[in-house]
Biotite code that builds the C-alpha atoms (Angstrom):
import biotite.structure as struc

atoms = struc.array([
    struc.Atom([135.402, 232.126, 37.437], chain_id="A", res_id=1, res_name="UNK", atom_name="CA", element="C"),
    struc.Atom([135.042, 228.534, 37.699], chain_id="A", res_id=2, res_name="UNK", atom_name="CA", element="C"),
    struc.Atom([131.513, 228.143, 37.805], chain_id="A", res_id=3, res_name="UNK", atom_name="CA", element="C"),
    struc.Atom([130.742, 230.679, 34.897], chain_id="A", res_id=4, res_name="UNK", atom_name="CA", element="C"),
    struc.Atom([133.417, 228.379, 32.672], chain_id="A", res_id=5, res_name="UNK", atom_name="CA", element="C"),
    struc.Atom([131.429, 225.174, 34.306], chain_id="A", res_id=6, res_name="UNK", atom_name="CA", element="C"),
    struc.Atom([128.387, 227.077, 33.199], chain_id="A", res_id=7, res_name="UNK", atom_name="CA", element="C"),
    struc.Atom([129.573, 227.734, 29.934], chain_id="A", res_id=8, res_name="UNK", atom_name="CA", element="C"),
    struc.Atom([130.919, 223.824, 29.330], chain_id="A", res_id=9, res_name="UNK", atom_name="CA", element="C"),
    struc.Atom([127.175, 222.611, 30.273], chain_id="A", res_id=10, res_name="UNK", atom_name="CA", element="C"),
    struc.Atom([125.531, 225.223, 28.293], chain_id="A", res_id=11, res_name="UNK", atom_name="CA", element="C"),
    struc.Atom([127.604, 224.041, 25.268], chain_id="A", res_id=12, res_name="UNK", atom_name="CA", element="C"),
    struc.Atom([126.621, 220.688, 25.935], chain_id="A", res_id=13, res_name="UNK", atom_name="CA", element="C"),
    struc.Atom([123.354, 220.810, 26.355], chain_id="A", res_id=14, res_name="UNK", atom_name="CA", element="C"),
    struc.Atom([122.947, 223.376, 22.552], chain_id="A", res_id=15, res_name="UNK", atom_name="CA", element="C"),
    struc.Atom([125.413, 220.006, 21.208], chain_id="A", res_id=16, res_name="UNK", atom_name="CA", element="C"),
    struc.Atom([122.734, 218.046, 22.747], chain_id="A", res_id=17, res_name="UNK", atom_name="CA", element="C"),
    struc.Atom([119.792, 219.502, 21.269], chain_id="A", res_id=18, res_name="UNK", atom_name="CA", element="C"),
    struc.Atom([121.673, 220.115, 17.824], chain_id="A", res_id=19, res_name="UNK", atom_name="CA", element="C"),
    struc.Atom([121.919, 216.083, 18.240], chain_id="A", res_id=20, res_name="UNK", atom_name="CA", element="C"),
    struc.Atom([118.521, 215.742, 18.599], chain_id="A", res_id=21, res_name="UNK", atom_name="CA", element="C"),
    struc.Atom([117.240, 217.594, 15.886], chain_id="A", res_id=22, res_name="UNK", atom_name="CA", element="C"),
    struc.Atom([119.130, 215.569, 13.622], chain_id="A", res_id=23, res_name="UNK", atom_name="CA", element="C"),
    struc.Atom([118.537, 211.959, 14.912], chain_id="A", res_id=24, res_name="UNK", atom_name="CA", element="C"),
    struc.Atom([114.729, 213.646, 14.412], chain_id="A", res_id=25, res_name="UNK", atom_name="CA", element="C"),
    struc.Atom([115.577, 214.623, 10.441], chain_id="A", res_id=26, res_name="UNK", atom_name="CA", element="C"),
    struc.Atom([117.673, 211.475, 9.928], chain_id="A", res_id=27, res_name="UNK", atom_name="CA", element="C"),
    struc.Atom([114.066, 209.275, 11.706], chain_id="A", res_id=28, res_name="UNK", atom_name="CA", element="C"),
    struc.Atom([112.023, 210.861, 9.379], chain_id="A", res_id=29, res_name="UNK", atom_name="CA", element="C"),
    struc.Atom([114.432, 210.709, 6.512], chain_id="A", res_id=30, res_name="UNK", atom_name="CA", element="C"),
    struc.Atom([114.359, 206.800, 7.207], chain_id="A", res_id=31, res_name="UNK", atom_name="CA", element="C"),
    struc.Atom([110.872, 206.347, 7.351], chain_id="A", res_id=32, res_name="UNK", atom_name="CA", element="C"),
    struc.Atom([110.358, 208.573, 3.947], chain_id="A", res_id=33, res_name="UNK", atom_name="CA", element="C"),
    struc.Atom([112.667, 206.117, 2.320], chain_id="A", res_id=34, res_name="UNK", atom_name="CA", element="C"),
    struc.Atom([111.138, 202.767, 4.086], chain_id="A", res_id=35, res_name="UNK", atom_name="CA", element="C"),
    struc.Atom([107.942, 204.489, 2.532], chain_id="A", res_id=36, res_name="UNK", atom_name="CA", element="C"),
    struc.Atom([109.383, 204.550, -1.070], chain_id="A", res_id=37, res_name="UNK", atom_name="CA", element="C"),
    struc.Atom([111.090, 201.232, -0.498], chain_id="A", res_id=38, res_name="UNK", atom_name="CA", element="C"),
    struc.Atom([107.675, 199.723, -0.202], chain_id="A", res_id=39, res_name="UNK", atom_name="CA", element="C"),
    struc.Atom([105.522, 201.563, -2.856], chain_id="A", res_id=40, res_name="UNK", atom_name="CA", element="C"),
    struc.Atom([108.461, 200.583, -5.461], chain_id="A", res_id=41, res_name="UNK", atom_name="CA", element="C"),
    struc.Atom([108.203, 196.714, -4.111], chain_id="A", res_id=42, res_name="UNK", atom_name="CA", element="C"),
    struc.Atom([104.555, 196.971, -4.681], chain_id="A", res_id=43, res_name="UNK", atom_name="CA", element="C"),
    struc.Atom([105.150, 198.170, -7.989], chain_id="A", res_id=44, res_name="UNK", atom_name="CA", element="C"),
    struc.Atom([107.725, 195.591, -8.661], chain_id="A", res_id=45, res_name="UNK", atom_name="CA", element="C"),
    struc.Atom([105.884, 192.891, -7.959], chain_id="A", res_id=46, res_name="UNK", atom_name="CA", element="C"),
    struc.Atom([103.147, 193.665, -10.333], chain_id="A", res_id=47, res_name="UNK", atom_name="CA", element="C"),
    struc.Atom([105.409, 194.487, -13.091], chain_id="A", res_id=48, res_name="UNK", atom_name="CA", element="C"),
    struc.Atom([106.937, 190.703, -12.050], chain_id="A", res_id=49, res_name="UNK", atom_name="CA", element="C"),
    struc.Atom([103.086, 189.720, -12.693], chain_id="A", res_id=50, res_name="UNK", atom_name="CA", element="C"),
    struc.Atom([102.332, 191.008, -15.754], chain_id="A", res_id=51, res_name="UNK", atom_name="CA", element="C"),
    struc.Atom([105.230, 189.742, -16.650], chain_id="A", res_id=52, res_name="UNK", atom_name="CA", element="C"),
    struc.Atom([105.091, 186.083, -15.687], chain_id="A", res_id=53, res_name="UNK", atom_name="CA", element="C"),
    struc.Atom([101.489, 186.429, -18.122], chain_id="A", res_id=54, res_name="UNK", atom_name="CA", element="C"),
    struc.Atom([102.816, 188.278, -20.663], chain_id="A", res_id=55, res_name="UNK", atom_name="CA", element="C"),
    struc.Atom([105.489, 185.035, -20.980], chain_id="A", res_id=56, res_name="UNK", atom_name="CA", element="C"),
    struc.Atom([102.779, 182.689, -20.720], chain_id="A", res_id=57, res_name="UNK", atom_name="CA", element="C"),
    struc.Atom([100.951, 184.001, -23.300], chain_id="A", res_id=58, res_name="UNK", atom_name="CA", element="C"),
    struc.Atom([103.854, 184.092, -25.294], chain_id="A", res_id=59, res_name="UNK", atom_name="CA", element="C"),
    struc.Atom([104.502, 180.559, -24.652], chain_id="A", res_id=60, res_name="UNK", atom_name="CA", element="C"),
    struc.Atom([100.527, 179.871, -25.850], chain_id="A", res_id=61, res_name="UNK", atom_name="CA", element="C"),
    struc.Atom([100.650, 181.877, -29.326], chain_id="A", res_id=62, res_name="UNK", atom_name="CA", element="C"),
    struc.Atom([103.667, 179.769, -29.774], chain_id="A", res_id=63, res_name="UNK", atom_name="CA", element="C"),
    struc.Atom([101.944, 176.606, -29.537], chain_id="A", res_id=64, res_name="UNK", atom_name="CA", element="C"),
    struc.Atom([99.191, 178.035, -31.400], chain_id="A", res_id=65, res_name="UNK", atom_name="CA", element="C"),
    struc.Atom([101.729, 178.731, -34.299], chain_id="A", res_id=66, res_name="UNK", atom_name="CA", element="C"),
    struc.Atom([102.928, 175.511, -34.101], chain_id="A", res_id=67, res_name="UNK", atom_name="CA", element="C"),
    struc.Atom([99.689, 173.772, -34.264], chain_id="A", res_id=68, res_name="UNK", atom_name="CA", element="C"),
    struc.Atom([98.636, 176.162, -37.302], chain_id="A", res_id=69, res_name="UNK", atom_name="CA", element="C"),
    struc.Atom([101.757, 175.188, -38.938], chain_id="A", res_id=70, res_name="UNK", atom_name="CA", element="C"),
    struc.Atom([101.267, 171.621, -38.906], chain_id="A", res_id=71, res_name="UNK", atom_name="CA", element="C"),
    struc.Atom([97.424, 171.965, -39.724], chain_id="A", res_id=72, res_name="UNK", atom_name="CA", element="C"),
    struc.Atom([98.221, 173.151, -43.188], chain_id="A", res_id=73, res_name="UNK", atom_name="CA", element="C"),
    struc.Atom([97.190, 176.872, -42.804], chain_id="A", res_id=74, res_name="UNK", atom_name="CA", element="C"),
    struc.Atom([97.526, 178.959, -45.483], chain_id="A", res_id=75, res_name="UNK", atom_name="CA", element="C"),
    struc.Atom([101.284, 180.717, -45.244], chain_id="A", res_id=76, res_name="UNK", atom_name="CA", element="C"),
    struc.Atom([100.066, 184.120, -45.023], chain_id="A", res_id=77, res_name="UNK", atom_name="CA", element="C"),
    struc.Atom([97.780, 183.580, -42.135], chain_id="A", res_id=78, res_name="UNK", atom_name="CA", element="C"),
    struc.Atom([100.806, 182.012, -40.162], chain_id="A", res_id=79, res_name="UNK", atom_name="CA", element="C"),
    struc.Atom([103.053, 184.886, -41.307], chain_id="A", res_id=80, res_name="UNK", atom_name="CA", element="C"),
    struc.Atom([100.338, 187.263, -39.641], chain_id="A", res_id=81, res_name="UNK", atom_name="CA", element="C"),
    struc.Atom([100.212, 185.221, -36.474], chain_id="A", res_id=82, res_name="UNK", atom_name="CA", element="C"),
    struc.Atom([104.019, 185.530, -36.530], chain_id="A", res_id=83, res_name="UNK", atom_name="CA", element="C"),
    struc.Atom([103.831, 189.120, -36.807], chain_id="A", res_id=84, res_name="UNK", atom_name="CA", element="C"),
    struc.Atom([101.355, 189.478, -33.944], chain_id="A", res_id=85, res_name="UNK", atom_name="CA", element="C"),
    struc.Atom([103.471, 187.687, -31.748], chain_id="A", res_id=86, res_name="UNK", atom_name="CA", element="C"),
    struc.Atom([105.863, 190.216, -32.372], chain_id="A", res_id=87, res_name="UNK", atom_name="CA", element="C"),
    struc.Atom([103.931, 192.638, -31.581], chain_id="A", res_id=88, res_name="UNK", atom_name="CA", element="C"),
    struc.Atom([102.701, 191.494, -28.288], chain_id="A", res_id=89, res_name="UNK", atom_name="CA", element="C"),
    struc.Atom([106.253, 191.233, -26.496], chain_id="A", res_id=90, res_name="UNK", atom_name="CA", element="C"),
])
């Protein structure tokens, strides 16, 4: 009786085992689906961090550019349209 209950015991163990296995497998590939995702959405962050960084520096540029309008003694309504474009652009 002892070795079929020995039997059993090792049997169990090694279906545990497997079961174990299986799921360290899912939980690998799980892991390396979301590393995967984790670096496409850092790529994409970074170029929205680019675009960005321009999109500031142009900014930064029509400001001076309305600045330097203002003090050349451009008509009103041509600054007021530059203003408005800025506007638009962010």
């Amino acid at each position: 009786m002892a070795d079929n209950e020995d039997l059993r015991e090792i049997v169990a163990e090694d279906q545990e085992e497997e079961w174990l296995d299986e799921k360290l497998d899912e939980v690998k590939k799980e892991k390396a689906n979301l590393e995967a995702t984790f670096k496409k959405l850092q790529h994409v962050l970074c170029g929205k961090e680019r675009k960005l960084l321009l999109a500031q520096k142009e900014n930064e540029e029509l400001k001076k550019l309305v600045e330097f309008l203002k003090e050349s003694e451009i008509c009103r309504r041509d600054v007021e349209r530059l203003n408005f474009l800025i506007i638009i652009c962010r």
